[in-house]
N, C-alpha and C positions, 0 to 999 in steps of 0.2 A: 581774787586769784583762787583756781581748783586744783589742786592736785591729788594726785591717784598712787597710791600706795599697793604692790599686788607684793603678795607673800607666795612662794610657791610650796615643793612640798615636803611635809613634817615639819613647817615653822609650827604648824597646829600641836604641834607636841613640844613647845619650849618648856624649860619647868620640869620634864618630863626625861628628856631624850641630851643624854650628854652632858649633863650641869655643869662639868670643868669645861669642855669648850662653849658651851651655849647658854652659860649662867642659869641663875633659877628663875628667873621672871617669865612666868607663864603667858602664851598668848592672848591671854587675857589682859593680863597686866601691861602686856606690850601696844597692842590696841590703845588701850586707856592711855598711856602715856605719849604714841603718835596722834591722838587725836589733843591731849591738853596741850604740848608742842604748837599743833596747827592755830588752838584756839587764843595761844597766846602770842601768836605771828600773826592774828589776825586772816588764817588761811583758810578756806574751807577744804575739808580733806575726807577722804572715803578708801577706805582700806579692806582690801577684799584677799582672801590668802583660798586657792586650791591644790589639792594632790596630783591636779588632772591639767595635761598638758593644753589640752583643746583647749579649757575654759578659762587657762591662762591669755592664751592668744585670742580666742570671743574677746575677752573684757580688754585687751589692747585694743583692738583693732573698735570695741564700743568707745573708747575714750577720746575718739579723734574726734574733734569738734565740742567735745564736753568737758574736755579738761585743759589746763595752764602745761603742765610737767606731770612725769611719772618717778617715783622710787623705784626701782625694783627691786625684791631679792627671789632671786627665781630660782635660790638651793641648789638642790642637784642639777635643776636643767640648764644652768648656768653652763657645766660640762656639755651637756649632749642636744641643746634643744636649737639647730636652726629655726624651728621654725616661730620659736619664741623672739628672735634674733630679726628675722625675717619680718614680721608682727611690729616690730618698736621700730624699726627703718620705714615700711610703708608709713605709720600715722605720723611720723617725726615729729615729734613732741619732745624737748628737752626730758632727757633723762638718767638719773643719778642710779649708778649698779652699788648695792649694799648687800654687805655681809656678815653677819654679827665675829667671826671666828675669822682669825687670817690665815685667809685660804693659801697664802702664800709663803707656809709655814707647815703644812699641810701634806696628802698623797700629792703622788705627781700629777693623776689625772685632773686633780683640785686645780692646777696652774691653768688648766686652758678654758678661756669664759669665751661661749660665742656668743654671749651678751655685752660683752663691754666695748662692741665696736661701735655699738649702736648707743652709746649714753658720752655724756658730756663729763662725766669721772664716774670714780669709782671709790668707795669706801669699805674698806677690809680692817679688818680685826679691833674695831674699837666697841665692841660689843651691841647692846642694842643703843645705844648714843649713836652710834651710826645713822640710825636713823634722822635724829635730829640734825646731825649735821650733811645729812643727805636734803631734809625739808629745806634748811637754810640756806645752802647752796642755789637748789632751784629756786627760790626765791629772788635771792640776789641774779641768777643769771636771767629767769624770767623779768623783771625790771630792768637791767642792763639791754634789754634785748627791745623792749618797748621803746626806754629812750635813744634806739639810735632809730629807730622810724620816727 
């Protein structure tokens, strides 16, 4: 199984950018610890994070046929981005929407995700753990999904 982790943007500044909502653990550290996750669920996983919208949606739309499942945390453009939205419905690929901070706790505009139509759940505010319980989800749906063919 492959899954594709995309960070969208200022995840690149964890550590850095808001420590009481977005912990210390630098993108650095966060990488590392999505990738020991994958490697101890036996996953292979490639995680790729930009500030730029386009290259968000390039690397969806590359993952159709090369990957299992997608994480996404697509930040801000969770708020304003169809065509991020648009992007994860063409390749249809099971996909888990993550958030490190509860966005549902948050500005108002923070409420409205045009990402989360397009994913199988969603995880908000359990910091970067989310993540992992984002891997594991898809995992168990990508298998549940196998065994009914």
């Amino acid at each position: 199984m492959k899954l594709l982790v995309l960070n969208g943007p200022n995840l690149n500044m964890l550590g850095i950018r808001e420590p009481a909502l977005y912990g210390n653990r630098s993108y650095a550290d966060l990488v590392r610890f999505i990738e020991d996750t994958a490697k101890d669920a036996g996953v292979e996983i490639e995680v790729f994070q930009s500030n730029h919208e386009g290259a968000l949606v390039d690397r969806i739309q590359a993952a159709m046929g090369a990957f299992d499942g997608l994480v996404v945390n697509a930040a801000a453009y969770t708020h304003t981005s169809v065509a991020i939205h648009d992007a994860l419905k063409a390749v249809g690929l099971p996909t888990v929407e993550v958030h490190i901070s509860d966005v549902s706790k948050r500005e108002a505009y923070r409420q409205i995700s045009y990402v989360r139509e397009a994913c199988i759940a969603t995880i908000s505010g359990h910091g970067t753990d989310g993540y992992l319980e984002a891997i594991d989800l898809l995992i168990d749906h990508i298998k549940s999904m196998k065994n009914e063919t």
